[in-house]
C-alpha positions in Angstrom: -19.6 30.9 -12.6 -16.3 31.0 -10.4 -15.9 29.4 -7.3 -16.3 32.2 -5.5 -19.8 32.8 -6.8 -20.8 29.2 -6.2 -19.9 29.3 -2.7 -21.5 32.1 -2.1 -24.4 30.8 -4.0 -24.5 27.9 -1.4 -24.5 30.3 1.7 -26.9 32.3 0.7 -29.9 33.4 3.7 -32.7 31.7 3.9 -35.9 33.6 3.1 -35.8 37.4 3.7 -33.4 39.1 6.0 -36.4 40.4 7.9 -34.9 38.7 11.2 -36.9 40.5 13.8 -34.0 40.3 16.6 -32.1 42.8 13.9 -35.1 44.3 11.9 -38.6 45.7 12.7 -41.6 44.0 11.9 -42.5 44.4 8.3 -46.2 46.4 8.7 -46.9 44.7 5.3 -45.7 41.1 4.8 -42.5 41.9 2.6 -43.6 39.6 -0.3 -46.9 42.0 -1.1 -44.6 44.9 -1.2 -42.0 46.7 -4.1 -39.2 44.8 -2.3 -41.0 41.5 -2.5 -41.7 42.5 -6.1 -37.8 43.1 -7.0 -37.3 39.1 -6.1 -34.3 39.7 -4.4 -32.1 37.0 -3.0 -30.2 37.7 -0.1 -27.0 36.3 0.0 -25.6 37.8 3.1 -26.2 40.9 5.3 -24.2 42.4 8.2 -23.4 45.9 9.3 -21.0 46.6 7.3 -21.5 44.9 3.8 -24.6 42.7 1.9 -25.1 40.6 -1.2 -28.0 39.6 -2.8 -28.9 38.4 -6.2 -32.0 38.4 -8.5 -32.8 37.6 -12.3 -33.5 39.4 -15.0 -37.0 39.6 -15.7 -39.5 40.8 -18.7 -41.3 43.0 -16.2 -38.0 44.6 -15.0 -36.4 45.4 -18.6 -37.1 48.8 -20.9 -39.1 48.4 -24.2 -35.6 47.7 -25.5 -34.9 44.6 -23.5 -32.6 46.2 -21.3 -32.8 46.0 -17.6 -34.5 49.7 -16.5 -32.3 52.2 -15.0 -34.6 52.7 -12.1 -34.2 48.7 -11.2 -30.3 49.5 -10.0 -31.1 52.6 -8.2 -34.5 50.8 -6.4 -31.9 47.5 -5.7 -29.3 49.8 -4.2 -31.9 52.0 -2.3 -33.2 48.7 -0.9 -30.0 46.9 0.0 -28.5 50.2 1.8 -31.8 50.4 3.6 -32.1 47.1 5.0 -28.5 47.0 5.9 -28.5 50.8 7.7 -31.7 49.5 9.9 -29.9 46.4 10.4 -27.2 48.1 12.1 -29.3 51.2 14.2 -32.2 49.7 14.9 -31.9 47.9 18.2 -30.1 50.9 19.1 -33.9 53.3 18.7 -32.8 54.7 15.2 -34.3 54.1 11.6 -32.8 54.8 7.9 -34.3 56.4 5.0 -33.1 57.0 1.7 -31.5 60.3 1.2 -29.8 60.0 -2.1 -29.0 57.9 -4.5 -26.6 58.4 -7.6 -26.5 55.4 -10.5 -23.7 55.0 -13.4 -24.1 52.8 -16.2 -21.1 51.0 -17.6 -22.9 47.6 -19.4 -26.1 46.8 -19.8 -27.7 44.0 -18.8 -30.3 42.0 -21.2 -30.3 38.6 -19.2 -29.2 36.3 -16.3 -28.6 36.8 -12.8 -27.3 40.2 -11.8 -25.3 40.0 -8.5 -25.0 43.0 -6.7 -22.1 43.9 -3.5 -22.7 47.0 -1.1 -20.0 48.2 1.1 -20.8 51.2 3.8 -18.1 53.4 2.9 -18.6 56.0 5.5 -21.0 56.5 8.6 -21.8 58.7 11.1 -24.7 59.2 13.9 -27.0 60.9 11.0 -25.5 59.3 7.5 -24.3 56.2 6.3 -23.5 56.0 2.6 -23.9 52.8 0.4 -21.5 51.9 -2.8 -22.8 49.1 -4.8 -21.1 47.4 -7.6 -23.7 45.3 -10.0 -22.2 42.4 -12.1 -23.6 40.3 -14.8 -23.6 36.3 -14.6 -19.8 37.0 -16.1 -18.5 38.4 -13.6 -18.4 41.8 -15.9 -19.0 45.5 -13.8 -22.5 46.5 -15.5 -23.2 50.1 -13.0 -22.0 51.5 -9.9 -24.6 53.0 -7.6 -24.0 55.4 -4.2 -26.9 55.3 -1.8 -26.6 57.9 1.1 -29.3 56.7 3.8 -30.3 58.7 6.6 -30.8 58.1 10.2 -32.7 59.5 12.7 -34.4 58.5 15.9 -37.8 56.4 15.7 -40.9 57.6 16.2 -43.0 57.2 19.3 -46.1 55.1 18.2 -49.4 57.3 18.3 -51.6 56.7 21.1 
């Protein structure tokens, strides 16, 4: 581990970003949903970047041992999500995946993946996500584009 990745480690946010000055409420507590079942650890999270971490489990891998495609493109939908509402939601908006494109470059059989999303473009109805996913050794593993969009929240029903 470099330094760089134990510093990080050190700052990382306690419990789940779900602050509620930046985020809605959670309608379901978080831990009794898919996101709570991914075990992500967030690292950090602001408008225009996020971090998070999570280990490699059994129940996340193929028959093969490897970890599942569909875990990189449900992290990347996730992290894109969270950080797009972090940044419209005080403002009355509300992001939803759109799309979401995954490339494979390493597998990963074990360890800590580490995972670093960038918004790389935004507008008043898009904001698209890259994410770069890294083993424990620092090696690029798959590169996934989440396009989230946004659109004005909906008036509660009466």
């Amino acid at each position: 581990m470099t330094d760089a990745r134990r510093a990080a480690s050190s700052t990382k946010m306690t419990g789940w970003p779900w602050n509620l000055e930046t985020l809605p409420e959670p309608l379901i507590p978080v831990d009794r949903t898919f996101e709570g079942f991914l075990g992500l650890s967030w690292i950090e999270l602001t408008t225009s970047s996020a971090r998070v971490s999570f280990e490699v489990r059994e129940n996340l891998t193929q028959p093969l041992g490897l970890l599942h495609g569909g875990i990189y493109s449900a992290v990347a939908e996730t992290v894109a999500s969270v950080a797009t509402v972090h940044a419209v939601w005080r403002d009355g908006f509300i992001g939803s995946g759109l799309s979401n494109t995954a490339s494979f470059l390493r597998p990963i059989t074990t360890g800590t993946v580490h995972v670093a999303a960038r918004a790389r473009h935004h507008d008043e109805r898009e904001w698209l996500w890259a994410h770069e996913f890294t083993d424990e050794w620092e090696r690029l593993c798959a590169l996934v584009d989440v396009t989230i969009a946004v659109r004005p929240l909906a008036s509660p029903a009466v």
